[in-house]
PyMOL Python script that loads the backbone (N, CA, C, O; Angstrom):
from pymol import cmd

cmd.read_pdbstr("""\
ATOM      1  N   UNK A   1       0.847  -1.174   0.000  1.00  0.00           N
ATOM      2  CA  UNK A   1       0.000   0.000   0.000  1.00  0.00           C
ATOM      3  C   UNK A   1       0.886   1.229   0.000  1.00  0.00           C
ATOM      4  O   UNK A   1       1.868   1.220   0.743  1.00  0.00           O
ATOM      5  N   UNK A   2       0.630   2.315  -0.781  1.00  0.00           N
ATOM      6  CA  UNK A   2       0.929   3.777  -0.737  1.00  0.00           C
ATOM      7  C   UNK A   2       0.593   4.215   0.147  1.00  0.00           C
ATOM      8  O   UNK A   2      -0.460   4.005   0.748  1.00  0.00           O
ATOM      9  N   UNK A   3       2.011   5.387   0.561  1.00  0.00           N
ATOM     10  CA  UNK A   3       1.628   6.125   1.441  1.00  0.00           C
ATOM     11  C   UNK A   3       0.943   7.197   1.089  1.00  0.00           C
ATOM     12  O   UNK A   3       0.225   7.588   2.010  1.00  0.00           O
ATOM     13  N   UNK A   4       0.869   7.900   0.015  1.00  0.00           N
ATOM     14  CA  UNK A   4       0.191   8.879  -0.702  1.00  0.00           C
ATOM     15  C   UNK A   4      -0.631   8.871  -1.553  1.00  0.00           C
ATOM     16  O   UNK A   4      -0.213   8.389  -2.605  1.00  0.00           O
ATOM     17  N   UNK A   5      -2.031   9.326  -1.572  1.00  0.00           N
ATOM     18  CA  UNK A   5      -3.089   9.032  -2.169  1.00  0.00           C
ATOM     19  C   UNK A   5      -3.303   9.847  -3.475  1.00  0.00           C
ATOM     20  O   UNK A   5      -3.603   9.337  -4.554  1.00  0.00           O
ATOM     21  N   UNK A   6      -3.092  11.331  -3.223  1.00  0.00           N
ATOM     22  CA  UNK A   6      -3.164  12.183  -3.974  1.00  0.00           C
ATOM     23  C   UNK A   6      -2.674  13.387  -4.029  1.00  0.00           C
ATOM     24  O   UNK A   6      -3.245  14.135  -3.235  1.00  0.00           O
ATOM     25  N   UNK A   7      -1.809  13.909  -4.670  1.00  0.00           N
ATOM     26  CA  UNK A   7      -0.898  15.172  -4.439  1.00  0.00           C
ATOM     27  C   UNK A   7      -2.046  16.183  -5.569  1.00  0.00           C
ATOM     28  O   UNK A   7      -2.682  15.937  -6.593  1.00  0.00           O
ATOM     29  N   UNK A   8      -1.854  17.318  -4.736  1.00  0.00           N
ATOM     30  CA  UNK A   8      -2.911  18.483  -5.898  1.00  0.00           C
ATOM     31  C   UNK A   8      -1.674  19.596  -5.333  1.00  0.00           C
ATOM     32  O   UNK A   8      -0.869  19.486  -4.408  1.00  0.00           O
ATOM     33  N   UNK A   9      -1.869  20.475  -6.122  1.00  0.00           N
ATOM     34  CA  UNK A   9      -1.709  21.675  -5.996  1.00  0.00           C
ATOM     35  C   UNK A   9      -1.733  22.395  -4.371  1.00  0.00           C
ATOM     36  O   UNK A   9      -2.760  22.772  -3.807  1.00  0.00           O
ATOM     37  N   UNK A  10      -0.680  22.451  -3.942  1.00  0.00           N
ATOM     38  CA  UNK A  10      -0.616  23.220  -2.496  1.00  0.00           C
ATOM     39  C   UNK A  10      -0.919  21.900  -1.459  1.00  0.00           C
ATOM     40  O   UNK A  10      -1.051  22.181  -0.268  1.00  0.00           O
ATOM     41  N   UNK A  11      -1.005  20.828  -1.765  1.00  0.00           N
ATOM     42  CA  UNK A  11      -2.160  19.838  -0.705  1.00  0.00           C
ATOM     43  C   UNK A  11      -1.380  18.569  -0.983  1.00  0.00           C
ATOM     44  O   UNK A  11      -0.849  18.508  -2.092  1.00  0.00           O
ATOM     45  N   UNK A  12      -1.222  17.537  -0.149  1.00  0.00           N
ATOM     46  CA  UNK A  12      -1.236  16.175  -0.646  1.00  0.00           C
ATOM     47  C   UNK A  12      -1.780  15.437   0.187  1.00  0.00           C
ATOM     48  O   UNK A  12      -1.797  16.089   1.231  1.00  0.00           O
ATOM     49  N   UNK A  13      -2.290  14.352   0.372  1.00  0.00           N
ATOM     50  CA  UNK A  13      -3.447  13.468   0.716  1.00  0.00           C
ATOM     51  C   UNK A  13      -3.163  12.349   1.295  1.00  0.00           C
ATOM     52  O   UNK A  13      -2.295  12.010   0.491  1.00  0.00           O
ATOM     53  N   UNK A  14      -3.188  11.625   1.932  1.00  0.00           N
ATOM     54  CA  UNK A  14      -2.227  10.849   2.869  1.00  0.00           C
ATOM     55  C   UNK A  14      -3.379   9.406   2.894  1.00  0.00           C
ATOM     56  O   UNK A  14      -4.503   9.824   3.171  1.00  0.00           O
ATOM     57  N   UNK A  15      -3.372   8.124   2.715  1.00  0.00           N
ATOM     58  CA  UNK A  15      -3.854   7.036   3.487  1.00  0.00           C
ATOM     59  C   UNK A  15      -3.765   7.119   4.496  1.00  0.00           C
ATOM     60  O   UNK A  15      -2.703   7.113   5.119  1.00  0.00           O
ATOM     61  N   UNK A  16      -5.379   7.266   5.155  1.00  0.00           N
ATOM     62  CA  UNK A  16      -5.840   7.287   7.323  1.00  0.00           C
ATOM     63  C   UNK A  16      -5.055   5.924   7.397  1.00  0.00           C
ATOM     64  O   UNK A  16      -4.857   5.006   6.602  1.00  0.00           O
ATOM     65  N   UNK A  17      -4.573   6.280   9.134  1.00  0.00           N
ATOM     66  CA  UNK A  17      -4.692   4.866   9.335  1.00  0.00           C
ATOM     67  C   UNK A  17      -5.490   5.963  10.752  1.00  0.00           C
ATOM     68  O   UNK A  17      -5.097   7.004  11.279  1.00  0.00           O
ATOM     69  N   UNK A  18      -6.780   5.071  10.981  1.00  0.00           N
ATOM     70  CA  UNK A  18      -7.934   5.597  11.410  1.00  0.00           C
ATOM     71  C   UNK A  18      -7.430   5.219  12.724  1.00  0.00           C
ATOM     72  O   UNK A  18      -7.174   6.151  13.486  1.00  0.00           O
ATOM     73  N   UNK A  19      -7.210   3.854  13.196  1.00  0.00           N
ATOM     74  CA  UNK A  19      -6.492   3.472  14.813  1.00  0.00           C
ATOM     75  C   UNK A  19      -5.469   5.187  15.074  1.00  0.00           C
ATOM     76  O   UNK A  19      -6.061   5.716  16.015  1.00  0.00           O
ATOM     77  N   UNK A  20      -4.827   5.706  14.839  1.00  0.00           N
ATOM     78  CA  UNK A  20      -4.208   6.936  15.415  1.00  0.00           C
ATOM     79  C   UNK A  20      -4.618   8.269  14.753  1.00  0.00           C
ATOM     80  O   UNK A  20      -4.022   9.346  14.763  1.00  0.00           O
ATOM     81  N   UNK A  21      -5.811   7.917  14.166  1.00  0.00           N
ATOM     82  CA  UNK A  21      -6.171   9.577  13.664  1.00  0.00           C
ATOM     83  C   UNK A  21      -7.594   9.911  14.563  1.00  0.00           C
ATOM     84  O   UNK A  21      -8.777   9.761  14.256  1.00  0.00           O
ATOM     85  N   UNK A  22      -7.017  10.373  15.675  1.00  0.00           N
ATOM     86  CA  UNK A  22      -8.475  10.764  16.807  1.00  0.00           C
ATOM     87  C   UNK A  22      -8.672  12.356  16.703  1.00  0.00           C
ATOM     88  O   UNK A  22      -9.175  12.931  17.668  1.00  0.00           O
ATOM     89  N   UNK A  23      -8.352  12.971  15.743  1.00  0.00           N
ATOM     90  CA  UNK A  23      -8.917  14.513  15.496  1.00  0.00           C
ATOM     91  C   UNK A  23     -10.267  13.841  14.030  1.00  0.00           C
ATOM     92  O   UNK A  23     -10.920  14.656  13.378  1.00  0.00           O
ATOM     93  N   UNK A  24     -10.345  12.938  13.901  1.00  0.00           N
ATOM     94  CA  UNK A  24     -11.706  12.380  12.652  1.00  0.00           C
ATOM     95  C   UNK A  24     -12.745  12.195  13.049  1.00  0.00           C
ATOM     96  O   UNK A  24     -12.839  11.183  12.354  1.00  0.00           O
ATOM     97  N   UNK A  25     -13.914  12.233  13.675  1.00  0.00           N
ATOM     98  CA  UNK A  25     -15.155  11.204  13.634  1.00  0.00           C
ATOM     99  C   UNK A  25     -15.496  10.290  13.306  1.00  0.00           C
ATOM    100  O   UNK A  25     -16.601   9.843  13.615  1.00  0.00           O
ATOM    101  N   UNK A  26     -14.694   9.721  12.595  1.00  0.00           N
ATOM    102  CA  UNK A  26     -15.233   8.820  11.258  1.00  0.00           C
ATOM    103  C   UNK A  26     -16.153   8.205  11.388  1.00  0.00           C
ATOM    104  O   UNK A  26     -16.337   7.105  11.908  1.00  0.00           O
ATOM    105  N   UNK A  27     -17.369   9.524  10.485  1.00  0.00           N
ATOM    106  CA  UNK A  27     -18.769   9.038  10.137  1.00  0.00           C
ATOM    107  C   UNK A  27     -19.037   8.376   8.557  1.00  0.00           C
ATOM    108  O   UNK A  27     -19.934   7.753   7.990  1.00  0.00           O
ATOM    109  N   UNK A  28     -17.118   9.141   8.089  1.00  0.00           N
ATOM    110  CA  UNK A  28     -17.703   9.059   6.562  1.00  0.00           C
ATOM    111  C   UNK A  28     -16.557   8.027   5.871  1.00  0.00           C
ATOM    112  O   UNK A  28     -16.316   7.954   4.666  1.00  0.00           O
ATOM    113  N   UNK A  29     -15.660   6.941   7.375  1.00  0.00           N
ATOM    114  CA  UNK A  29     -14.985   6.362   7.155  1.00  0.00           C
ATOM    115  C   UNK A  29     -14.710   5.576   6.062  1.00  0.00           C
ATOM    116  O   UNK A  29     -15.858   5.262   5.745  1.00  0.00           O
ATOM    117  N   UNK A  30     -14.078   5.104   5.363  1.00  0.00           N
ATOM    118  CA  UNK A  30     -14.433   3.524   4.856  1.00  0.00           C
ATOM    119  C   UNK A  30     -14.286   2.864   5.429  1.00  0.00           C
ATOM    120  O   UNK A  30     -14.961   1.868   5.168  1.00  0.00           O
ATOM    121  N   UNK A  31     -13.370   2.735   6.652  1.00  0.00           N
ATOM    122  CA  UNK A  31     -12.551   1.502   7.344  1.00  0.00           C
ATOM    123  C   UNK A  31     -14.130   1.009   8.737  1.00  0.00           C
ATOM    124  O   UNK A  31     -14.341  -0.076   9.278  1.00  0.00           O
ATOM    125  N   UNK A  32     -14.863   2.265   8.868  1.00  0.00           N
ATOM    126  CA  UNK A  32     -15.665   2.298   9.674  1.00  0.00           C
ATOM    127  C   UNK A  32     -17.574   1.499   9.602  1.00  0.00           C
ATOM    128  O   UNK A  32     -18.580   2.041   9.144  1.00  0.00           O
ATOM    129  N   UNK A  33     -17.469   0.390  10.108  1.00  0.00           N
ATOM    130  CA  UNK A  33     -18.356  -0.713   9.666  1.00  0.00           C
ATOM    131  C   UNK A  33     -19.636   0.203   9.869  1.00  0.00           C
ATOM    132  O   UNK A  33     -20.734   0.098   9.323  1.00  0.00           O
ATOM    133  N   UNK A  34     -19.235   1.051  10.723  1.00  0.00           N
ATOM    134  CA  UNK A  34     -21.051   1.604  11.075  1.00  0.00           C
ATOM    135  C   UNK A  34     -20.659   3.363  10.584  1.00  0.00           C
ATOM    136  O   UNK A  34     -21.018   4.298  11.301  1.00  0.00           O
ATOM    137  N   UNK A  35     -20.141   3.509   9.704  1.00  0.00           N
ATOM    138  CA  UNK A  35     -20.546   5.041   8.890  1.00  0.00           C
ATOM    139  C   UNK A  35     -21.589   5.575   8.302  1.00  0.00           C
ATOM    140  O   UNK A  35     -22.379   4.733   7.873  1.00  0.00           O
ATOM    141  N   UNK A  36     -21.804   6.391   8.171  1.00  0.00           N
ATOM    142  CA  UNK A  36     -23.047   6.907   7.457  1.00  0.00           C
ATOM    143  C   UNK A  36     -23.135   6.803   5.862  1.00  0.00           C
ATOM    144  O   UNK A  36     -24.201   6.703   5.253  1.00  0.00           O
ATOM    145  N   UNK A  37     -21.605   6.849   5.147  1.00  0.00           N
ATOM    146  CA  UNK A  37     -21.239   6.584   4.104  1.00  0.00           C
ATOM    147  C   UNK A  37     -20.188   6.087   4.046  1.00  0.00           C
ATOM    148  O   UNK A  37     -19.570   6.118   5.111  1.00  0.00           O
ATOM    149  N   UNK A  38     -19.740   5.660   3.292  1.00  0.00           N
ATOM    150  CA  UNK A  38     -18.171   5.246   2.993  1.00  0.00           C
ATOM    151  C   UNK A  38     -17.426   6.199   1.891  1.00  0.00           C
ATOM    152  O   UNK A  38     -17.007   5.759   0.820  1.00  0.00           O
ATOM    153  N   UNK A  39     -17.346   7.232   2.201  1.00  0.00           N
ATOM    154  CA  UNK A  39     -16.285   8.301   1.451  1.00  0.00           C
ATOM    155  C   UNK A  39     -14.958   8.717   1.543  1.00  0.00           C
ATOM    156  O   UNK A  39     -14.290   9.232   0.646  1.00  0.00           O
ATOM    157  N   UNK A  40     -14.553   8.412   2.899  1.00  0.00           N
ATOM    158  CA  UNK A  40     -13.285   9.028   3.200  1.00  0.00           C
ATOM    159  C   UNK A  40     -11.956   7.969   3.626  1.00  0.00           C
ATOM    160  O   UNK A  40     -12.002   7.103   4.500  1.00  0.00           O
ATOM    161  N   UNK A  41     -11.250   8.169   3.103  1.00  0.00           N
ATOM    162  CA  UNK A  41     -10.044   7.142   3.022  1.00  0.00           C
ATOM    163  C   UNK A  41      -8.198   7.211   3.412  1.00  0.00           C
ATOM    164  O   UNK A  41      -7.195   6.521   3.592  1.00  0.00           O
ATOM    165  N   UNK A  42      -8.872   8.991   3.349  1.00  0.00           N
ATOM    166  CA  UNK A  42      -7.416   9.823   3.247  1.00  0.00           C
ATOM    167  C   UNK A  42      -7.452  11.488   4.452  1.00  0.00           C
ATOM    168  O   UNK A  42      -8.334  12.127   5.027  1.00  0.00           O
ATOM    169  N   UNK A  43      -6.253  11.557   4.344  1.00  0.00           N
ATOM    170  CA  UNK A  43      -6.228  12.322   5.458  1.00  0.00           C
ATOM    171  C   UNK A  43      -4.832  13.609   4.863  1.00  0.00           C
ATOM    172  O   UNK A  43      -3.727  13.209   4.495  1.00  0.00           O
ATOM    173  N   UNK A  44      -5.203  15.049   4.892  1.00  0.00           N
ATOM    174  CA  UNK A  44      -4.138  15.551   5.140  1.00  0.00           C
ATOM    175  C   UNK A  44      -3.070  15.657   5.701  1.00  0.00           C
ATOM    176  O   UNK A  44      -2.052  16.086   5.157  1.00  0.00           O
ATOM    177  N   UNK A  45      -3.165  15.253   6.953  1.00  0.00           N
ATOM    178  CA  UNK A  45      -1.843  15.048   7.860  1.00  0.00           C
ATOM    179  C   UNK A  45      -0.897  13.891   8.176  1.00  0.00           C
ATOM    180  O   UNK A  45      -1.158  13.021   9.007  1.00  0.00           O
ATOM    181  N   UNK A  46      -0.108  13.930   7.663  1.00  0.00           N
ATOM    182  CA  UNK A  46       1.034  13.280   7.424  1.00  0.00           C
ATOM    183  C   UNK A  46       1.072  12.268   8.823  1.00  0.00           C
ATOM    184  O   UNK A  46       0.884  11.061   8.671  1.00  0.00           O
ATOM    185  N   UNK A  47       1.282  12.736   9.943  1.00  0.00           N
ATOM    186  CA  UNK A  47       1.302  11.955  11.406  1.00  0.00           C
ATOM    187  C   UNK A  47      -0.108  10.807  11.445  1.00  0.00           C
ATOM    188  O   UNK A  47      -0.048   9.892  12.267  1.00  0.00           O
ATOM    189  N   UNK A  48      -0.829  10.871  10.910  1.00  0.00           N
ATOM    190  CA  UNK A  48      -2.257  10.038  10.670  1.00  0.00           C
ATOM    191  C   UNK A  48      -1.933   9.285   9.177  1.00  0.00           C
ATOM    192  O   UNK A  48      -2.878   9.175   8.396  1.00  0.00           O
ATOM    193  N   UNK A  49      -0.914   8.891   8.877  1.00  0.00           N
ATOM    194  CA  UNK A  49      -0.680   8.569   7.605  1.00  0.00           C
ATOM    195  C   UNK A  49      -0.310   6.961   8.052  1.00  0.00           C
ATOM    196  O   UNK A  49       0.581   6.682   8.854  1.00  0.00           O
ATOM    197  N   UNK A  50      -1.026   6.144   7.487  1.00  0.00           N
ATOM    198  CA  UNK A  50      -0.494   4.622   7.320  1.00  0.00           C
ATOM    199  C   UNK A  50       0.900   4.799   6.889  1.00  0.00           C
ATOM    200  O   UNK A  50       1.255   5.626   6.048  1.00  0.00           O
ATOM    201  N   UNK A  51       1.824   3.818   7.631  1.00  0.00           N
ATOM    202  CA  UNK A  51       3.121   3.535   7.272  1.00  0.00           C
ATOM    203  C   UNK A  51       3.299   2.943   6.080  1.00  0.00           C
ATOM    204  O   UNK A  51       2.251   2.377   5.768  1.00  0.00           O
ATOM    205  N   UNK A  52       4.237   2.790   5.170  1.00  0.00           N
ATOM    206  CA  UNK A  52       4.585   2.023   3.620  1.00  0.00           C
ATOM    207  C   UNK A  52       4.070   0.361   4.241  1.00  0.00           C
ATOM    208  O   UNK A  52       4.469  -0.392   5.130  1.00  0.00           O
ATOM    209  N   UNK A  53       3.271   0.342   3.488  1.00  0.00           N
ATOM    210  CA  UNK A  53       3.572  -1.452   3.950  1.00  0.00           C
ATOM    211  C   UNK A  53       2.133  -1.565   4.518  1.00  0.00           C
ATOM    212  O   UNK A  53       1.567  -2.551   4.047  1.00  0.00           O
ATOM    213  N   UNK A  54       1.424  -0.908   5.321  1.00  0.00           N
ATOM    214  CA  UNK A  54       0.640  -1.091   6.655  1.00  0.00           C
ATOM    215  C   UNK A  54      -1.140  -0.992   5.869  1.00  0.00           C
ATOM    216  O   UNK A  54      -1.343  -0.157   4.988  1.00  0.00           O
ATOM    217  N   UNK A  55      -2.337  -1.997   6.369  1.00  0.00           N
ATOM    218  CA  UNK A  55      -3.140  -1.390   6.096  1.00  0.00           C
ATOM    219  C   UNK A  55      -4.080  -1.139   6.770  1.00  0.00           C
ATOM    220  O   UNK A  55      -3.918  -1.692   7.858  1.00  0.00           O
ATOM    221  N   UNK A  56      -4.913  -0.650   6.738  1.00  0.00           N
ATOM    222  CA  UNK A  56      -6.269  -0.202   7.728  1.00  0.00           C
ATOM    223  C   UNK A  56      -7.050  -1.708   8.088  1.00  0.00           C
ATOM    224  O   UNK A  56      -7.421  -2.681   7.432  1.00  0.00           O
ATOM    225  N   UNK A  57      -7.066  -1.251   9.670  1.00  0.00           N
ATOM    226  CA  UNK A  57      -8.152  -2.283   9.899  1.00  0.00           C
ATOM    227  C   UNK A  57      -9.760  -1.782  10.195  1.00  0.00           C
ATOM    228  O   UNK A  57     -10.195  -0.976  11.017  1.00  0.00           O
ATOM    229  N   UNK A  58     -10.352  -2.493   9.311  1.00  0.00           N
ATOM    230  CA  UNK A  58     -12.276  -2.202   9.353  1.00  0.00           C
ATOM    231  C   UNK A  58     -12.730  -2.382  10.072  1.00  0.00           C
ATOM    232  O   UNK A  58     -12.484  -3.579  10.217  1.00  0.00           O
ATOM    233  N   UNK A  59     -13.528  -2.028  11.061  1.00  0.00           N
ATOM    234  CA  UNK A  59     -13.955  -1.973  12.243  1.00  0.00           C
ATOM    235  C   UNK A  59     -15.119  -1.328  12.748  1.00  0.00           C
ATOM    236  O   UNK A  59     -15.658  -0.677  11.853  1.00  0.00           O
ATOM    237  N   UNK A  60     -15.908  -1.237  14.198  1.00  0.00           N
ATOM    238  CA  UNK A  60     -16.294  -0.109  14.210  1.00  0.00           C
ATOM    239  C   UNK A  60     -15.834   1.271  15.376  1.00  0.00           C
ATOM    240  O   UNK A  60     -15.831   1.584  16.566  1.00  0.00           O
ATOM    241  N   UNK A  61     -15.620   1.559  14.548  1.00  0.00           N
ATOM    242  CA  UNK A  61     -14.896   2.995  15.142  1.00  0.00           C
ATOM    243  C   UNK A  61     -16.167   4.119  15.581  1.00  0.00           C
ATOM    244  O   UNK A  61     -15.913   5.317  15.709  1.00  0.00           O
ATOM    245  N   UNK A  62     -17.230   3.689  15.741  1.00  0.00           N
ATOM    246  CA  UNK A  62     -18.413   4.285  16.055  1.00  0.00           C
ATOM    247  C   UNK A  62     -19.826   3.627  16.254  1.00  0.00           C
ATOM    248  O   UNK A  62     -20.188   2.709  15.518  1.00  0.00           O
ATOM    249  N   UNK A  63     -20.773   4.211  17.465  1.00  0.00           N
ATOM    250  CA  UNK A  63     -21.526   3.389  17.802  1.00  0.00           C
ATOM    251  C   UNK A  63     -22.431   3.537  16.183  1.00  0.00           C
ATOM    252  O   UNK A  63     -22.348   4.426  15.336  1.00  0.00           O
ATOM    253  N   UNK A  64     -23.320   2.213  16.209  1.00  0.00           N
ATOM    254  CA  UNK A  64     -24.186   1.950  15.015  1.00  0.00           C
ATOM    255  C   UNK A  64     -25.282   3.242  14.756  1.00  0.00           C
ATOM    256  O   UNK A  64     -26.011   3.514  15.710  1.00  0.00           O
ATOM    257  N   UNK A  65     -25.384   3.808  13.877  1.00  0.00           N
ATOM    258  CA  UNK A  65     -26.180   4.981  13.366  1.00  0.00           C
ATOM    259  C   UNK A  65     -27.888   4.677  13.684  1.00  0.00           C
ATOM    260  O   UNK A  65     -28.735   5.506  13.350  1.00  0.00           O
TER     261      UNK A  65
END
""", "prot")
cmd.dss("prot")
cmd.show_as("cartoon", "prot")
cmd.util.cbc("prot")
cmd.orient("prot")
């Protein structure tokens, strides 16, 4: 797995690893069994970034909607 999802202009986009990204909610997780949607996958901040190699575990990271 990549560590980088998407580089734009001024921005680049990082693979969550959702276990150490606790500034998220994740309502709109993918990794998150009970989200409201499954949209979000990536994260601006580098420190919340899956390591080279590492992948998300699916779970629920929130009580059921």
């Amino acid at each position: 797995m990549k560590q980088i999802a998407k580089k734009m202009k001024g921005m680049t986009l990082y693979m969550c690893n959702p276990e150490i990204n606790k500034e998220c909610d994740k309502r709109f997780c993918m990794y998150n069994t009970n989200a409201v949607d499954y949209l979000c996958e990536c994260t601006s901040k580098k420190e919340f970034a899956l390591k080279i190699g590492e992948a998300a575990v699916e779970k629920e990271y929130t009580p059921p909607v």
